[in-house]
C-alpha positions in Angstrom: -3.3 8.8 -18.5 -5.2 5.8 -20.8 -7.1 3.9 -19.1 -8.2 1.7 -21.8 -6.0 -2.1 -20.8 -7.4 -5.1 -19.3 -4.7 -7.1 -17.2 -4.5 -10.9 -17.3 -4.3 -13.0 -14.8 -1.2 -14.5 -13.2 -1.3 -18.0 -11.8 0.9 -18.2 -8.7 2.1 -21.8 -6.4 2.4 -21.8 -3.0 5.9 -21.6 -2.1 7.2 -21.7 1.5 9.0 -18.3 1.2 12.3 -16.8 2.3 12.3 -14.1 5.4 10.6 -11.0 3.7 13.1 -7.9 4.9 11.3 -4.3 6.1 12.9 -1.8 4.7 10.6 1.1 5.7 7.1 1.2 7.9 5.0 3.4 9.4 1.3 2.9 11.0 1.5 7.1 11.7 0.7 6.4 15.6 3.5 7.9 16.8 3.2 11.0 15.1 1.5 13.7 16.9 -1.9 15.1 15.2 -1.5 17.8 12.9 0.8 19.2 10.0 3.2 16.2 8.6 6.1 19.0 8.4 6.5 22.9 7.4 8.2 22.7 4.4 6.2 21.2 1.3 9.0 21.7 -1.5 10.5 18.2 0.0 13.7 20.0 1.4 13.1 19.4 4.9 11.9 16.3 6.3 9.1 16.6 9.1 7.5 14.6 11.3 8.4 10.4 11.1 11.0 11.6 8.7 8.7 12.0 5.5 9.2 14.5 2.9 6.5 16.5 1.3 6.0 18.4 -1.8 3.3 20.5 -3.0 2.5 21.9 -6.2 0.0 23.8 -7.8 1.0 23.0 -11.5 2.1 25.0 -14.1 1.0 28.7 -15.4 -1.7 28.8 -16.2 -3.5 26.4 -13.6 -6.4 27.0 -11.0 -5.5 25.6 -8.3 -4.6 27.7 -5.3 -4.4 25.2 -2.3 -0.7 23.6 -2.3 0.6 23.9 1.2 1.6 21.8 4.4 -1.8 21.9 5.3 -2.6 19.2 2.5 -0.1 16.9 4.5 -1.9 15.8 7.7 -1.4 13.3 10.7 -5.3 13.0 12.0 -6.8 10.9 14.8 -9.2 8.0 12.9 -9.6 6.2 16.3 -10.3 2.6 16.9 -8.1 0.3 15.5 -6.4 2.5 13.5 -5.6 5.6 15.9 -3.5 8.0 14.0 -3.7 7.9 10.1 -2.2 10.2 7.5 -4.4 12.4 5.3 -3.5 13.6 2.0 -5.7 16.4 0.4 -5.8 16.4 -3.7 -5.9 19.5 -6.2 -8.9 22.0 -5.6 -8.2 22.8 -9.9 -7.3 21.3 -13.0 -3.0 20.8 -12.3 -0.7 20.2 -9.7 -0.2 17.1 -7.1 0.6 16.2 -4.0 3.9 13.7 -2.9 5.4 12.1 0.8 7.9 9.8 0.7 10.9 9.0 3.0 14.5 9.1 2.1 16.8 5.7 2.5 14.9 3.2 0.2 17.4 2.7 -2.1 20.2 2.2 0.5 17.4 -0.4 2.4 17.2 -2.3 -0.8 21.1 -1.7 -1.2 21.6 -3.9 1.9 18.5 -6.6 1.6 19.4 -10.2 2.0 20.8 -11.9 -1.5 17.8 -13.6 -3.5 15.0 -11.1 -1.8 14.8 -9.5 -5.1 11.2 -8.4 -5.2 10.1 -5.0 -3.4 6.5 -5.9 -1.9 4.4 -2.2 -0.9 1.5 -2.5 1.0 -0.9 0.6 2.4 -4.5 0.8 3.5 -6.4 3.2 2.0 -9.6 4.9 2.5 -11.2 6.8 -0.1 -13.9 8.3 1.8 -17.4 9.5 0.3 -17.5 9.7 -3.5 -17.9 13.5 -4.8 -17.5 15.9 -7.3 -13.4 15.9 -7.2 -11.6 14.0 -10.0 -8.3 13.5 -8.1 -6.7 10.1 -8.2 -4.7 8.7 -5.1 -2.3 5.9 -4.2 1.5 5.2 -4.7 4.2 4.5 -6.6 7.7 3.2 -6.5 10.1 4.8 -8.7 13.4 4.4 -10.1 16.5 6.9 -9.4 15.2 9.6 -12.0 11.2 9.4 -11.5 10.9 8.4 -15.1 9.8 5.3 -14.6 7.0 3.8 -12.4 8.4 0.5 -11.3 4.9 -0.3 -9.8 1.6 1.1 -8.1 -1.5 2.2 -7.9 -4.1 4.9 -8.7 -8.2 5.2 -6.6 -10.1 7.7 -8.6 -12.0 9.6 -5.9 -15.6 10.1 -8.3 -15.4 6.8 -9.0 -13.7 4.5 -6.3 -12.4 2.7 -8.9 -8.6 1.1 -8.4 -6.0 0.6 -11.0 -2.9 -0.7 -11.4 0.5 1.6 -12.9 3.5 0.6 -14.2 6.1 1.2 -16.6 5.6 -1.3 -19.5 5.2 -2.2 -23.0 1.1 -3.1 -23.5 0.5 -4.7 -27.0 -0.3 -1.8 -29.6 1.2 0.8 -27.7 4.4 3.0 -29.8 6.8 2.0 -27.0 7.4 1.5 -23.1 6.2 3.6 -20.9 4.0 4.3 -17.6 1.0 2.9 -18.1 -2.6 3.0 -16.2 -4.5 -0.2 -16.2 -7.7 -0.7 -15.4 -8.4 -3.7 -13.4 -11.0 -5.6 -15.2 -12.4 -3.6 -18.1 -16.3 -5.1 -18.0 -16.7 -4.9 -14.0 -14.6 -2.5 -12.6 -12.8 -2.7 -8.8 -14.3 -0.2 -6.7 -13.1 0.3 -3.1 -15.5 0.4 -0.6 -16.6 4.2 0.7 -15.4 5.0 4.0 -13.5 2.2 4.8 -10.1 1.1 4.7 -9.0 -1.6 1.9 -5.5 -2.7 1.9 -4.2 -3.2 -1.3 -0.5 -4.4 -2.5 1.6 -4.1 -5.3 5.3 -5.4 -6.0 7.7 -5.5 -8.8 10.3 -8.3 -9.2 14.1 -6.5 -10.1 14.9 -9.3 -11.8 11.7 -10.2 -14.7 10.4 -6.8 -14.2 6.7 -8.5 -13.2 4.3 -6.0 -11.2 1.5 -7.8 -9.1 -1.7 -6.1 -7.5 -3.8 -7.5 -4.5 -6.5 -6.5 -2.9 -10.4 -6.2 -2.6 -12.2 -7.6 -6.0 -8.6 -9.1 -6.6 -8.3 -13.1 -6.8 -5.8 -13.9 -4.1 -3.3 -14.9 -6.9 -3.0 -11.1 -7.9 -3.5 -10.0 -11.4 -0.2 -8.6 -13.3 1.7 -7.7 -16.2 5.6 -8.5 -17.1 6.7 -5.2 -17.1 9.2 -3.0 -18.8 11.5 -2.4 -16.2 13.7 -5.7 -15.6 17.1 -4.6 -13.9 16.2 -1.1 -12.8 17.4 -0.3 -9.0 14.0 0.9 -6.6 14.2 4.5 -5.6 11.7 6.1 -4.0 8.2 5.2 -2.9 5.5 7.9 -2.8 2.4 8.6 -1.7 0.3 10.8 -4.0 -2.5 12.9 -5.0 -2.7 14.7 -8.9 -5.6 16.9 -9.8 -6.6 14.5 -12.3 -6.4 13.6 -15.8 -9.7 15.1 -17.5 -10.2 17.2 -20.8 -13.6 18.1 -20.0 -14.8 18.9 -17.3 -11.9 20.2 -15.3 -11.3 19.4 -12.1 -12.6 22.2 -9.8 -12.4 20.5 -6.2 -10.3 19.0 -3.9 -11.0 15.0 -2.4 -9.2 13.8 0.8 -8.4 10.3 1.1 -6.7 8.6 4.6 -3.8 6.3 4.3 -2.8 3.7 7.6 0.0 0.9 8.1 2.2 1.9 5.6 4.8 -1.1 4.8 7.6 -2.0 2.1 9.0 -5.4 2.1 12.2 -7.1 0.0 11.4 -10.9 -0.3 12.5 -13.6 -2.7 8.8 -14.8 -3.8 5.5 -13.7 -3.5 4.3 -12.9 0.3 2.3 -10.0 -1.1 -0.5 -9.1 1.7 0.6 -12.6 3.3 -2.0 -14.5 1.6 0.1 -17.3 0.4 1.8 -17.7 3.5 0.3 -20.4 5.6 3.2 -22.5 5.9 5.7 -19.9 5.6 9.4 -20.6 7.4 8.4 -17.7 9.9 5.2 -18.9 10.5 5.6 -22.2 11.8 7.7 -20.6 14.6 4.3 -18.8 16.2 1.4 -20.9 17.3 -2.1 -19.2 17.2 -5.0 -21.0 19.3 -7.7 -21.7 20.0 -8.3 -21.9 15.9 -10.9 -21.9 15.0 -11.6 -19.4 17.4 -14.4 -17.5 18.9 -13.2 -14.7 21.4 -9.6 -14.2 22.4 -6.8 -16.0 20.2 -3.3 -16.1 21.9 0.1 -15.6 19.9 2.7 -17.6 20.9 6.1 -18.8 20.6 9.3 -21.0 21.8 12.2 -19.5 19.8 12.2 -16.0 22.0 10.5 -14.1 19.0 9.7 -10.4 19.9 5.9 -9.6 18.9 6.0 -6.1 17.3 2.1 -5.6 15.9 -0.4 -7.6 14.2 -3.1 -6.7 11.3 -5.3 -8.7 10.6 -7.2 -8.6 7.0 -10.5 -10.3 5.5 -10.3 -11.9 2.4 -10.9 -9.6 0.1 -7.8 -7.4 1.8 -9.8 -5.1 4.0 -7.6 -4.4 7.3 -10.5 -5.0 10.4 -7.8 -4.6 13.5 -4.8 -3.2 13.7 -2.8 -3.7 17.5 0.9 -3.0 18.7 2.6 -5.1 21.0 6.0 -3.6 21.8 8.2 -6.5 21.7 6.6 -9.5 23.7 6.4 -13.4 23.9 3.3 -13.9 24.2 0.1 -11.8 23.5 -3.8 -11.7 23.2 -5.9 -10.5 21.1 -10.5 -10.4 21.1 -11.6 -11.6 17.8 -15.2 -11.5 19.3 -16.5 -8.7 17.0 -15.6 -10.1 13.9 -17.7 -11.4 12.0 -17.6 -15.4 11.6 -15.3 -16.3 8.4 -11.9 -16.4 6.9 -9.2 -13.6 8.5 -5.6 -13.2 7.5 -3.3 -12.5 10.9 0.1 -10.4 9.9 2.3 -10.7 12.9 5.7 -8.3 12.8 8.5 -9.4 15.1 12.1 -8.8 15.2 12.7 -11.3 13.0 10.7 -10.5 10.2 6.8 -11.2 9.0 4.8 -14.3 9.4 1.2 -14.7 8.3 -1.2 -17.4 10.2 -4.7 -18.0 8.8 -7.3 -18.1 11.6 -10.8 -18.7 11.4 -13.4 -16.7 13.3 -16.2 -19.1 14.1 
């Protein structure tokens, strides 16, 4: 794909936004270590209900490693216990795609006015090598011809970029485009640690957004091509790698964790503009600042799911479930002193409280 655009900028207001709807998650935990499924020609769902498809590209191609094998639930530890691992292409075609079924009837149903589909993942791209796959996401519409939003990590490089159908200046006519994020200084991800990183895509204007490490917390964005197309499917992939010379001739694993789309009517994109969201002023978070164990709390009989919390530059640091309580704890006391973003899922929907770690 070219990878020759520099995005603008998009200036966002705060807004104090409506209930951002879940219409599919998974942080992998309760998935058992191992194969995701054992069918990859995405017939037969396996484990958490994700598909998978496998392919080693076309005649002639060299690469010989498509199989469930490239589909793996593995156990990271820590805060993020189970993860998913995707392995990429060991030769110059095929790719690697997961998804889950039931997104388009989730967006079907979503609250009237939630009219922009929000996708957030953490992603670790492991130790730069030799292999020129490229990881991430995207969301397509109900034929796969058009890539609504998402997002690309080139393993060599580390370097993220943004995808979506659109119409850059100069170009013959719409299409999926790749996008660099900032031509002069490019973003790389951090090795062998997990970033989070967001896109979205409004239904309505057809605007795409990314966030995430390197990223002003406004985003950076393009108006897109797509305005009035329905969401599909969202999918987590791997290709081989677009290369003339040299061709790709190994494979590159990266780890995926706290896997999350949203529907909301404004921009709560990785909760950074959310500090006085409806949702949030129902939870109280104290002591704040805060140096060792902050307590979530709340009067209206909310049900605490999980929390992640991020840094500022989108990086998840702790990720904790809760099961459905009132009340809850949580030691902040390794974090380092600074500005932390605390996501907190209940059965009411998200809300996002800004804590500082002293």
């Amino acid at each position: 794909m070219n990878r020759k655009l520099l995005l603008f900028s998009i200036l966002l207001g705060l807004y104090i936004p409506a209930k951002a709807q879940v219409l599919q998650s998974d942080n992998f935990n309760s998935l058992t270590v191992g194969n995701i499924g054992a069918d990859f020609t995405g017939a037969t769902p396996g484990q958490g209900g994700w598909l998978t498809l496998a392919s080693n590209g076309a005649t002639p191609t060299t690469t010989t490693n498509a199989g469930n094998a490239n589909f793996q639930i593995v156990a990271a530890g820590g805060t993020n216990a189970n993860v998913f691992s995707l392995q990429g292409p060991n030769g110059d075609k095929g790719s690697r795609l997961m998804w889950k079924s039931g997104l388009a009837a989730a967006w079907g149903t979503r609250t009237a006015g939630n009219n922009i589909i929000e996708i957030e993942v953490d992603i670790n791209p492991g130790t730069r090598g030799a292999s020129l796959n490229d990881f991430g996401l995207s969301l397509f519409n109900s034929d796969r011809t058009k890539q609504l939003c998402g997002f690309r990590v080139d393993a060599a490089s580390g370097e993220l970029f943004l995808v979506a159908y659109s119409y850059p200046q100069g170009a013959p006519g719409p299409n999926n485009y790749i996008y660099p994020i900032d031509v002069d200084t490019p973003v790389l991800l951090p090795q062998n640690q997990y970033s989070r990183i967001g896109v979205s895509f409004n239904s309505v204007t057809g605007a795409v957004l990314i966030k995430g490490p390197g990223i002003g917390a406004a985003g950076i964005g393009i108006p897109g091509s797509a305005a009035g197309i329905v969401p599909n499917q969202t999918e987590l992939l791997a290709t081989a790698g677009a290369s003339a010379t040299p061709l790709n001739a190994a494979s590159a694993t990266m780890t995926f964790d706290n896997f999350l789309i949203k529907a909301s009517a404004t921009d709560t994109l990785l909760g950074t503009e959310a500090f006085t969201s409806v949702e949030s002023s129902k939870l109280s978070v104290y002591p704040n600042p805060a140096n060792n164990i902050v307590t979530i709390s709340n009067a209206e009989n909310l049900q605490i799911n999980a929390v992640v919390i991020t840094d500022v530059n989108g990086r998840t640091v702790k990720t904790l479930e809760f099961g459905g309580v009132a009340e809850t704890q949580i030691n902040v006391s390794d974090l380092n002193s600074g500005i932390y973003f605390m996501s907190i899922d209940t059965n009411e929907g998200t809300a996002t409280k800004k804590i500082i770690k002293n």
